[in-house]
LODO-411620 format. One record per residue: residue number from 1; residue in one letter; x, y, z of N, C-alpha, C in turn. Coordinates in nm, 3 decimals, always signed. Each point is the difference from the previous one (the first is absolute). Example, Ala and Ser with C-alpha at 12.3 -4.5 7.8 and 13.67 -1.06 7.14 Angstrom:
BEGIN
     i   aa      n.xx      n.yy      n.zz     ca.xx     ca.yy     ca.zz      c.xx      c.yy      c.zz
     1    A    +1.319    -0.569    +0.780    -0.089    +0.119    +0.000    +0.090    +0.120    +0.000
     2    S    -0.035    +0.105    -0.072    +0.082    +0.119    +0.006    -0.077    +0.109    +0.073
//
This chain:
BEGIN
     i   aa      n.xx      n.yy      n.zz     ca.xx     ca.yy     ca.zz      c.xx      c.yy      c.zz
     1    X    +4.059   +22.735    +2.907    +0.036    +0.052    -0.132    -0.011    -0.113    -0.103
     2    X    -0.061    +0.034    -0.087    +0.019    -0.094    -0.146    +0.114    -0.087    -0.032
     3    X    -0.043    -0.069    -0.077    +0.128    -0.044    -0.099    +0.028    +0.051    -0.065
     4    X    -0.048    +0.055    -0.111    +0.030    +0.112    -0.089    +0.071    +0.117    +0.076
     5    X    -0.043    +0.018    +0.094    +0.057    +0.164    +0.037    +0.110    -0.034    +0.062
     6    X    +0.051    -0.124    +0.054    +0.096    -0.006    +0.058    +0.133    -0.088    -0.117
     7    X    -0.063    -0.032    -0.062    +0.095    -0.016    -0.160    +0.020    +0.099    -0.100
     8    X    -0.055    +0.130    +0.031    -0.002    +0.125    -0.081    +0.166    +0.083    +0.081
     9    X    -0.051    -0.030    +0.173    +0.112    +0.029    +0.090    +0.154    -0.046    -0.038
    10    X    -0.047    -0.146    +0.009    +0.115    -0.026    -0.076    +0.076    +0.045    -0.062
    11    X    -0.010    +0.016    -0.119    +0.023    +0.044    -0.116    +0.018    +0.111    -0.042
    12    X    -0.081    +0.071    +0.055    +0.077    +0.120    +0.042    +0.125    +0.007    +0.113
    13    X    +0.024    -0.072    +0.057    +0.132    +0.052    +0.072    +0.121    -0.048    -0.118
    14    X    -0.019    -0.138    -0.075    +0.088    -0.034    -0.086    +0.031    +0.150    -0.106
    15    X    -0.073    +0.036    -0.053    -0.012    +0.096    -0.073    +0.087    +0.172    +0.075
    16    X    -0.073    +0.013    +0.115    +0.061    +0.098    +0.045    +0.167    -0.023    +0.030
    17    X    +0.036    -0.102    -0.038    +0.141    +0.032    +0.100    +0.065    -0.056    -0.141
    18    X    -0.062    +0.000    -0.157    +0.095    -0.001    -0.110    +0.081    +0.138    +0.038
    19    X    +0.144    -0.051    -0.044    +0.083    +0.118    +0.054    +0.104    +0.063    -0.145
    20    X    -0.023    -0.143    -0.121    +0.087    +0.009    -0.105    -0.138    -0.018    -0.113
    21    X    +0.086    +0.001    -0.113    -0.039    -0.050    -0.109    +0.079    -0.101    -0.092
    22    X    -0.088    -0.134    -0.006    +0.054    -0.080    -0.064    -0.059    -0.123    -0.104
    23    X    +0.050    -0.023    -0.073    -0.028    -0.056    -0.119    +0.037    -0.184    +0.008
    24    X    -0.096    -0.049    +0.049    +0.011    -0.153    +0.051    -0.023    -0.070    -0.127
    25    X    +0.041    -0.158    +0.054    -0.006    -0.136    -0.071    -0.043    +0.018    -0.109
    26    X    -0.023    -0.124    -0.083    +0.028    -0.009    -0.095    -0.103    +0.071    -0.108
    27    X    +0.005    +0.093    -0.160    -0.117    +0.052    -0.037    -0.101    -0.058    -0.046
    28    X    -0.105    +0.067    +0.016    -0.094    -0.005    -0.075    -0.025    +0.011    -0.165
    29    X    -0.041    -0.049    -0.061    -0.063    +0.062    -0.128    +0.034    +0.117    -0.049
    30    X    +0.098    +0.060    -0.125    +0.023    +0.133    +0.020    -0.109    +0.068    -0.090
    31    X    -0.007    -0.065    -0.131    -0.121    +0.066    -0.043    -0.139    -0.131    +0.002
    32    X    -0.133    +0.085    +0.012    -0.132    -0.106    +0.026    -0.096    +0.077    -0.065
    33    X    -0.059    -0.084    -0.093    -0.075    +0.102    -0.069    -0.173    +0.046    +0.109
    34    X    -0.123    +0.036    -0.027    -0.071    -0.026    +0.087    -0.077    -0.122    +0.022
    35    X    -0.029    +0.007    +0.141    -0.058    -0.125    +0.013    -0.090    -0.043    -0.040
    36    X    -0.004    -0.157    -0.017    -0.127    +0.004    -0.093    -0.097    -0.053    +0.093
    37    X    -0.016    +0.044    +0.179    -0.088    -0.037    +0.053    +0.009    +0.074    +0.117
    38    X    -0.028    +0.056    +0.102    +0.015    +0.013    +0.112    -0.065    -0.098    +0.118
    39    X    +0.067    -0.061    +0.064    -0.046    -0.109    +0.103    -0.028    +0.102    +0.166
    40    X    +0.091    +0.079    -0.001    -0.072    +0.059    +0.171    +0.073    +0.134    -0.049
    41    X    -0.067    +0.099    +0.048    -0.019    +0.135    -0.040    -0.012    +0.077    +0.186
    42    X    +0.100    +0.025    +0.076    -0.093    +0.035    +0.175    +0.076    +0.104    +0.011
    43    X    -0.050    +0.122    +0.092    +0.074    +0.059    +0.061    -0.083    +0.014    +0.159
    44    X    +0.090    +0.014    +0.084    -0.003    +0.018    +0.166    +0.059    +0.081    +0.037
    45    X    -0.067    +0.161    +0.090    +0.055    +0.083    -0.002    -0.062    -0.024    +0.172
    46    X    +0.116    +0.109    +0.069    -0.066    -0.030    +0.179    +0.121    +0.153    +0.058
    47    X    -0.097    +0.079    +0.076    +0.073    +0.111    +0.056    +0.028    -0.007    +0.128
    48    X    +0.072    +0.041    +0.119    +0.059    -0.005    +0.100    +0.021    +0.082    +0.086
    49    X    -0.030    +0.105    +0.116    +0.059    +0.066    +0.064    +0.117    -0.012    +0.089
    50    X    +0.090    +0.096    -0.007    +0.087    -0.071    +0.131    -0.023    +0.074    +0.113
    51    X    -0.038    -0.111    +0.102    -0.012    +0.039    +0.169    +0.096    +0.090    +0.074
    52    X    +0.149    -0.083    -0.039    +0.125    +0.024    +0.055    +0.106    -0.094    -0.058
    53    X    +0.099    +0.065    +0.011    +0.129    -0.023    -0.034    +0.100    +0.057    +0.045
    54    X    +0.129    -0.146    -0.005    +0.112    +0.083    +0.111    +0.078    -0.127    +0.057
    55    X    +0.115    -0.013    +0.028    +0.059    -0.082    +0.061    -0.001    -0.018    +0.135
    56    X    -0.047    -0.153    +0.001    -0.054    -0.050    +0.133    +0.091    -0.088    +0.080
    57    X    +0.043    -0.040    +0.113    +0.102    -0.088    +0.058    -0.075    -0.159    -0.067
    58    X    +0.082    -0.049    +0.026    -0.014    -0.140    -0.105    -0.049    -0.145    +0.156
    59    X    -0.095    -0.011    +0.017    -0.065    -0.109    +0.130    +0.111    -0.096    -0.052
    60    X    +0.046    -0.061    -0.102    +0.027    -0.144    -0.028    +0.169    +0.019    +0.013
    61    X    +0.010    +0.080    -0.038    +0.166    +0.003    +0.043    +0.082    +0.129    +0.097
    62    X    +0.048    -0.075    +0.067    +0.081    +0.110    +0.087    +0.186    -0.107    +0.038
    63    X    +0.057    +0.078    +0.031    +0.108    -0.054    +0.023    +0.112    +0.076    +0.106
    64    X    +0.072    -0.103    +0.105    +0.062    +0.019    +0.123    +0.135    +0.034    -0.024
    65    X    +0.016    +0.155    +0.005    +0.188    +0.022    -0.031    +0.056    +0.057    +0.154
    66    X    +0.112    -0.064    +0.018    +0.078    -0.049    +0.089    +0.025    +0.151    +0.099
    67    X    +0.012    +0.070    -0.089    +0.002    +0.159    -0.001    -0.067    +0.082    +0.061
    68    X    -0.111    +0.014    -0.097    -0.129    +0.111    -0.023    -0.110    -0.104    +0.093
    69    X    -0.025    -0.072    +0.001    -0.117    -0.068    +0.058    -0.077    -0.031    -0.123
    70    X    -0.145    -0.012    +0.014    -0.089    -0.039    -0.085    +0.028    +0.160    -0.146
    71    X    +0.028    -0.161    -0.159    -0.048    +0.095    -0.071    -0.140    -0.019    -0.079
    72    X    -0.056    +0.102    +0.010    -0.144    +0.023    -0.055    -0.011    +0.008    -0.169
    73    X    -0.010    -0.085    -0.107    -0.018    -0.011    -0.110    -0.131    +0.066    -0.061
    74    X    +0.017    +0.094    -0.079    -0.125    +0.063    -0.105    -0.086    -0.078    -0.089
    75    X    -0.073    +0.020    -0.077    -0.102    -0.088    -0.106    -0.053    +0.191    -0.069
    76    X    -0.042    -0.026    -0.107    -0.050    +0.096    -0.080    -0.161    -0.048    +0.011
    77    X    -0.099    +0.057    +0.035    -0.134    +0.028    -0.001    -0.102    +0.038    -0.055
    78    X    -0.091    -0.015    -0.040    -0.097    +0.050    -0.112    -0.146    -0.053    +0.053
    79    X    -0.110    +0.088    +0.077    -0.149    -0.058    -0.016    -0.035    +0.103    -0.103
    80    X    -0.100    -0.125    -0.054    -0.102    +0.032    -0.096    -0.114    -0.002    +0.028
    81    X    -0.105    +0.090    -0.052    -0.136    -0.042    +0.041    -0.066    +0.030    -0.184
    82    X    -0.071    -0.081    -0.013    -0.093    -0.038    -0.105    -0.147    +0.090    +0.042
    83    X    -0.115    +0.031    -0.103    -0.106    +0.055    +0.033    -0.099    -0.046    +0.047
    84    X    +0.010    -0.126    +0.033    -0.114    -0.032    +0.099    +0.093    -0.004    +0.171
    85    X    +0.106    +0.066    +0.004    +0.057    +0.008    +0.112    +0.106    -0.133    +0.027
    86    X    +0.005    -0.122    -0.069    +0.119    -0.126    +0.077    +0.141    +0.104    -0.026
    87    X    +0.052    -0.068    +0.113    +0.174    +0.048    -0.013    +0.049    -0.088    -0.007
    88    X    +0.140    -0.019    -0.049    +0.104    -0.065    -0.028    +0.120    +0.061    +0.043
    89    X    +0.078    -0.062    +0.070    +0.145    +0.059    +0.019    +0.128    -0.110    -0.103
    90    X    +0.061    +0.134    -0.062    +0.092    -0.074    -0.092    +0.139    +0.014    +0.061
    91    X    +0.062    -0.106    -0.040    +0.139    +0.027    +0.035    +0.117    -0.014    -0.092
    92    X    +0.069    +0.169    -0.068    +0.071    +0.010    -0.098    +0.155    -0.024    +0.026
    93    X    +0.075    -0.054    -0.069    +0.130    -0.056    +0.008    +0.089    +0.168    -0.028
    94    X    +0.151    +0.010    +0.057    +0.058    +0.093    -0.021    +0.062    +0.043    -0.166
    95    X    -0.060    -0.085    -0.055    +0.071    +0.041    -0.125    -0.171    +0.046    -0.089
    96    X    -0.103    +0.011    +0.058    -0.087    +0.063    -0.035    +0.045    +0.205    -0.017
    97    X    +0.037    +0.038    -0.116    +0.011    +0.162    -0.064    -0.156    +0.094    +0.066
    98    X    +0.048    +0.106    +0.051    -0.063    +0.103    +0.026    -0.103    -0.023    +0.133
    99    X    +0.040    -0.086    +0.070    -0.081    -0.026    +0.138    -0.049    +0.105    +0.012
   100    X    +0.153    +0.090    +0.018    -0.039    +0.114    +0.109    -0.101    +0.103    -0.054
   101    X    -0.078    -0.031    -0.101    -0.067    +0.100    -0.055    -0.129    -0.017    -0.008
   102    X    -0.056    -0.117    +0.067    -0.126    -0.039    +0.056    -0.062    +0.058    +0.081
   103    X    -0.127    +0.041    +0.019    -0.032    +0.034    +0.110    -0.129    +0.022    +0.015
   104    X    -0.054    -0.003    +0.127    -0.139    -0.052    +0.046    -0.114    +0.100    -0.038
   105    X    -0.090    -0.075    -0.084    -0.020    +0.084    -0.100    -0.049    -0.057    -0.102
   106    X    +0.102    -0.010    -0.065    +0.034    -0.055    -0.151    -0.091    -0.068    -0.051
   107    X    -0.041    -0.018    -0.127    -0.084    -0.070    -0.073    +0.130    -0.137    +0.001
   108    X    -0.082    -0.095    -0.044    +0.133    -0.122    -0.100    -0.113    -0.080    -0.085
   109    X    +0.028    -0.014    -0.138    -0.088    +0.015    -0.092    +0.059    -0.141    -0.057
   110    X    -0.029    -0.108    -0.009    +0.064    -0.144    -0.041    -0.131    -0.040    -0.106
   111    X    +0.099    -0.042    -0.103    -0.113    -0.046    -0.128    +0.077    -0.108    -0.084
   112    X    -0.099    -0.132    -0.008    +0.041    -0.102    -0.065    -0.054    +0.014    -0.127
   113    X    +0.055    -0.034    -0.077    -0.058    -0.006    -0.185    +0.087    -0.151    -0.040
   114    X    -0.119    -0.065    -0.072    +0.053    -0.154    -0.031    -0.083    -0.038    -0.115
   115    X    +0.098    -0.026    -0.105    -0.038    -0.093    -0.141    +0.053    -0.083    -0.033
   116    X    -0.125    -0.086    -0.033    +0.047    -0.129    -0.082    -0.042    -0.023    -0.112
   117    X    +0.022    -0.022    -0.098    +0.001    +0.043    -0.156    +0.058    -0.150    -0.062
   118    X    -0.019    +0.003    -0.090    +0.002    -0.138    -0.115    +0.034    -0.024    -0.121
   119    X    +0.123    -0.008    -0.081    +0.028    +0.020    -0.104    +0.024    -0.120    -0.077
   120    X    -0.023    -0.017    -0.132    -0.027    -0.084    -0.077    +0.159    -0.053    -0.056
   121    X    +0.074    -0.086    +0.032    +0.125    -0.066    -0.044    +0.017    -0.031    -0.128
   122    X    +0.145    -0.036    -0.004    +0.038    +0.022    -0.170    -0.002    -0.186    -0.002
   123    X    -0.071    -0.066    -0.117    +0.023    -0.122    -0.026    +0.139    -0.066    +0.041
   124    X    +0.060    -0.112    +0.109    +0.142    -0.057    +0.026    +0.084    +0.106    +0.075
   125    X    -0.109    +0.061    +0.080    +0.114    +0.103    +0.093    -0.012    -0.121    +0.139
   126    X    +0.107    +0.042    +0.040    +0.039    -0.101    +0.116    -0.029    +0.054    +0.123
   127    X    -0.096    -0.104    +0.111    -0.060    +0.078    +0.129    +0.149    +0.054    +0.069
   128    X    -0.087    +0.115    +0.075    +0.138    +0.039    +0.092    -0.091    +0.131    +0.077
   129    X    +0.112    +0.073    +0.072    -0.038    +0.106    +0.156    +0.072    +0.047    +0.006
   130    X    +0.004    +0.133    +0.057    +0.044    +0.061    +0.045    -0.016    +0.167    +0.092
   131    X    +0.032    +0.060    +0.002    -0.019    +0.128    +0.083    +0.073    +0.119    +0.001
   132    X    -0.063    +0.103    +0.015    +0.123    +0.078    +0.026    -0.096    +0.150    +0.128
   133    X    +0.070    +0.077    +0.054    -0.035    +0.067    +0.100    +0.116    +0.141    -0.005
   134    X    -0.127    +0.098    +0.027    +0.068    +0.125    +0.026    -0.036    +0.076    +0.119
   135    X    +0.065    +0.073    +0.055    +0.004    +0.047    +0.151    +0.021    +0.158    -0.031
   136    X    -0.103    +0.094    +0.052    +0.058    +0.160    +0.037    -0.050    +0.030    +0.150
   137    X    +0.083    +0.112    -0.015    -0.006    +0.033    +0.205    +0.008    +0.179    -0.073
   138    X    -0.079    +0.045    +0.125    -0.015    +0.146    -0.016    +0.157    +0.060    +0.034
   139    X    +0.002    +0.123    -0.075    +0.174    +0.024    +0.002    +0.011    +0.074    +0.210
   140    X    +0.115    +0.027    +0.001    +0.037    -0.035    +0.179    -0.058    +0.155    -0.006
   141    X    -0.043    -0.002    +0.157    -0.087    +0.157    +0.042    -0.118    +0.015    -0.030
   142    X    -0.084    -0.092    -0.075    -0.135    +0.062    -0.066    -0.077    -0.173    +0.107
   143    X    -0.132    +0.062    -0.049    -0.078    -0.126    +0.115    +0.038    -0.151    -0.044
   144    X    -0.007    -0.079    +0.009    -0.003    -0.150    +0.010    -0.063    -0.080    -0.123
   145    X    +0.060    -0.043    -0.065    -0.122    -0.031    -0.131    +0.036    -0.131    -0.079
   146    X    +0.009    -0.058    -0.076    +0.025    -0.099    -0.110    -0.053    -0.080    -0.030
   147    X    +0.018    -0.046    -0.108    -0.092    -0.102    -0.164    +0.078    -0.077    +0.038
   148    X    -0.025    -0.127    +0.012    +0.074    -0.110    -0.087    -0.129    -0.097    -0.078
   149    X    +0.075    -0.022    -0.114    -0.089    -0.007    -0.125    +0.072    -0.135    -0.072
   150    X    -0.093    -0.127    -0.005    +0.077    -0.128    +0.026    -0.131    -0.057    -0.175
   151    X    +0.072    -0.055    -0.071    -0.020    -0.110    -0.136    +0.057    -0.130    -0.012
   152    X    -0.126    -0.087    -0.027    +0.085    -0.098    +0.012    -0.125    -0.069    -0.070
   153    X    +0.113    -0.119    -0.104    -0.079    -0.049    -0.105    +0.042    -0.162    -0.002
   154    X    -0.108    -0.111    -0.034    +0.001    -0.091    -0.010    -0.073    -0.047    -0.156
   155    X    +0.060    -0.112    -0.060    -0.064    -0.059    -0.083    -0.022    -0.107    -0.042
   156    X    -0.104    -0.031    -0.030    -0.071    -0.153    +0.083    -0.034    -0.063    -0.169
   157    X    -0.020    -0.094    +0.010    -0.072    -0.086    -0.107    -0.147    -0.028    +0.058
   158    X    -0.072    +0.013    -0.104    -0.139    -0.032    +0.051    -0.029    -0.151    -0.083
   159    X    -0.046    -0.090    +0.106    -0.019    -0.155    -0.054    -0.161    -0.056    +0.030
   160    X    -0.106    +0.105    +0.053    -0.153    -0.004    -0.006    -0.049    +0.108    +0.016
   161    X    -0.064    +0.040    -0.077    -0.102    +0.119    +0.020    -0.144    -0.087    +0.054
   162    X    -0.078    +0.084    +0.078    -0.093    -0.054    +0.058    -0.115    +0.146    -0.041
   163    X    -0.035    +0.035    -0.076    -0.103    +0.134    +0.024    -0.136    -0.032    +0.106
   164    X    -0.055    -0.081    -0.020    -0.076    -0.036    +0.115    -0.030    +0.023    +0.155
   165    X    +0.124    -0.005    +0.023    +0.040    -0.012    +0.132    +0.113    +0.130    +0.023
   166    X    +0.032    +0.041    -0.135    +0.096    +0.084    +0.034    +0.135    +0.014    +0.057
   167    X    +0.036    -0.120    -0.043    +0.184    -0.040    +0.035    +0.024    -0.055    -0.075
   168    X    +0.136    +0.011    +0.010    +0.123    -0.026    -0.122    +0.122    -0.101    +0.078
   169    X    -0.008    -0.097    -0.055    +0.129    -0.076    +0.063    +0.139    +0.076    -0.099
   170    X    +0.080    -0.075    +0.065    +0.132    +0.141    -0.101    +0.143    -0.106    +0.082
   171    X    +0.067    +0.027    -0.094    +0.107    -0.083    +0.111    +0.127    +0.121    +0.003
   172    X    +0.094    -0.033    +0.120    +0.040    +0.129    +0.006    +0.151    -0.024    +0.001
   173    X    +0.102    +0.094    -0.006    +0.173    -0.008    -0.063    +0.032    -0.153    +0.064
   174    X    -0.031    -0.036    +0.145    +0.067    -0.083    +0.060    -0.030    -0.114    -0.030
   175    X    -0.154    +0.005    -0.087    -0.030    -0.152    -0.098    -0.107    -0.052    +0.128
   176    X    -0.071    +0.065    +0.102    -0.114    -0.019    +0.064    -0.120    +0.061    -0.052
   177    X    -0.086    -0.060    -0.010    -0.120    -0.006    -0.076    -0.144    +0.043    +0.146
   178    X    -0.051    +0.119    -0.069    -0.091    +0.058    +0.116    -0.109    +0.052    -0.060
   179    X    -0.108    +0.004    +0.044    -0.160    +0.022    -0.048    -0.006    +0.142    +0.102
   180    X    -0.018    +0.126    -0.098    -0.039    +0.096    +0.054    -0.093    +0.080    -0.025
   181    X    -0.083    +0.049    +0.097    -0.170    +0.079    -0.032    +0.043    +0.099    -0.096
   182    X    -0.111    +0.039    -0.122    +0.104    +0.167    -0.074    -0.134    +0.018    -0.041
   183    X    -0.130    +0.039    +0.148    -0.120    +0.104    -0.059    +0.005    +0.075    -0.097
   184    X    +0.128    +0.045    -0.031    -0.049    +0.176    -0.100    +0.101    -0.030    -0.112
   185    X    +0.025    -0.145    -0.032    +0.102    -0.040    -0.112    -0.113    -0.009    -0.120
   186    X    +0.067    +0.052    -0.121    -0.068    +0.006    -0.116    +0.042    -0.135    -0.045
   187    X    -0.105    -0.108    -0.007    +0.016    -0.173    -0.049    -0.002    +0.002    -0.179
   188    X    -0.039    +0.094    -0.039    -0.007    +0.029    -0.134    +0.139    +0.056    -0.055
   189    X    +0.073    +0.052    +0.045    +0.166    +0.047    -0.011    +0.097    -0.090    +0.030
   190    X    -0.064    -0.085    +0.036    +0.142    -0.096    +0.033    +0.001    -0.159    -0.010
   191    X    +0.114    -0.090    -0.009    -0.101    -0.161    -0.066    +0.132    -0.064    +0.120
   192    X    -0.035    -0.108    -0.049    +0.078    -0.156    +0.039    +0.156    +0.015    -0.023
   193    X    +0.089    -0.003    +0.026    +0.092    -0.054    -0.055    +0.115    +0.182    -0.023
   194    X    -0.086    +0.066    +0.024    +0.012    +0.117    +0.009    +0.147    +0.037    +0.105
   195    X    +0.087    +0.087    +0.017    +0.062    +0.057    +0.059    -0.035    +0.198    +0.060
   196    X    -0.023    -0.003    +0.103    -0.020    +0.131    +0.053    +0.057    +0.091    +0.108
   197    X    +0.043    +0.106    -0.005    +0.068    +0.087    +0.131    -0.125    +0.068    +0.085
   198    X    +0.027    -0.064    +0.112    -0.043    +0.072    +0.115    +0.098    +0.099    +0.080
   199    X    -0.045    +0.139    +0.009    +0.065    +0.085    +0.027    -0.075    +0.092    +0.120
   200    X    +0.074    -0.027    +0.109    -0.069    +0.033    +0.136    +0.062    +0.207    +0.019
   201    X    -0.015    +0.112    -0.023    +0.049    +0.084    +0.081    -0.078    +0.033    +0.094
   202    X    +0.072    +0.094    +0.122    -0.084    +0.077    +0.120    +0.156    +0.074    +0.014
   203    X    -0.071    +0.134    +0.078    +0.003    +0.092    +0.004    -0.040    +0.097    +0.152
   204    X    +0.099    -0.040    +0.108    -0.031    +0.016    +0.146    +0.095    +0.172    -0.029
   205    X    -0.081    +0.070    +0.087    +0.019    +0.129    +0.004    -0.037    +0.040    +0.119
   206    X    +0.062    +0.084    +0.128    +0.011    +0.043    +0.100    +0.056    +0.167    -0.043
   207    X    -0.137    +0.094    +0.075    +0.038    +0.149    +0.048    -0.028    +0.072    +0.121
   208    X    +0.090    +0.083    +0.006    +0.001    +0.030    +0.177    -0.027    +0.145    -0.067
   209    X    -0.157    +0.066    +0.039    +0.004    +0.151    +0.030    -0.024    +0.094    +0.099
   210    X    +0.070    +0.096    -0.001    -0.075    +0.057    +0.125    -0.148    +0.064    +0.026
   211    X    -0.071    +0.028    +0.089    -0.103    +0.020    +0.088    -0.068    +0.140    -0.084
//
């Protein structure tokens, strides 16, 4: 199996077992006007069948009561198969919502969306970062599903433009100074001495349908 397909896996299990909704660290930017550049523009979409699902005895743990004899410990289960046929077996934690409503069958529909965008700073604004993150989970009884939908913005001083070569040295909140490639940066929008927000969102989305 890939790297990609097995980092799509990933990520989808993080996603499937959002169980709340919540409003993290520190904000972002509340109002931004538009950007005055777009730096990466992607989306990655990848579909899934499920093989089977179902709670399986757990190989790695078992435990000796004095009593009963051997007790046999569960794990929650999930293969996937992708369309050129690889499988993957996932393994979902108990606080993953609506297990029980999986079933072999199922489509699971996982889609990444990711921007990075570039906004032009106000003269003597001071570098700084931050983030913020939101979480939904499909409501309890219905299939398996959730967004979490993550922003997060940095702003750098730029101390060389290079158009040539196409990088920009920039120094960044912590006062480290770094030369970075920016192919699709407009060198005509922006100068020396300059202050700018880099503003990263994505947009991971997981759906479970049936057959």
């Amino acid at each position: 199996m890939n790297k990609k397909l097995k980092l799509l896996i990933a990520l989808m299990a993080m996603v499937m077992s959002l169980s709340t909704m919540s409003l993290a660290l520190a904000a972002a930017p509340e109002t931004i006007p538009l950007a005055d550049g777009i730096l990466v523009d992607d989306i990655l979409s990848n579909q899934f069948s499920v093989v089977s699902v179902g709670e399986v005895p757990d190989p790695t743990y078992a435990t000796i009561d004095g009593q009963n004899g051997l007790v046999t410990h569960t794990i929650r289960e999930v293969v996937l198969k992708d369309r050129y046929g690889n499988q993957q077996t996932m393994t979902l934690g108990k606080e993953m919502k609506n297990f029980d409503q999986i079933r072999a069958g199922d489509y699971v529909t996982f889609t990444i969306q990711r921007q990075v965008a570039i906004f032009l700073g106000k003269d003597g604004q001071v570098p700084g970062m931050g983030e913020s993150k939101l979480l939904f989970s499909a409501p309890k009884g219905s299939k398996p599903g959730g967004i979490e939908v993550k922003t997060a913005f940095i702003t750098l001083e730029i101390l060389k433009l290079d158009a040539a070569k196409k990088a920009v040295t920039v120094r960044l909140p912590d006062n480290t100074v770094k030369t970075v490639s920016t192919p699709r940066l407009d060198f005509a929008s922006v100068k020396e001495g300059q202050n700018v927000i880099v503003m990263q969102k994505s947009e991971q989305t997981i759906i479970v349908t049936a057959q």
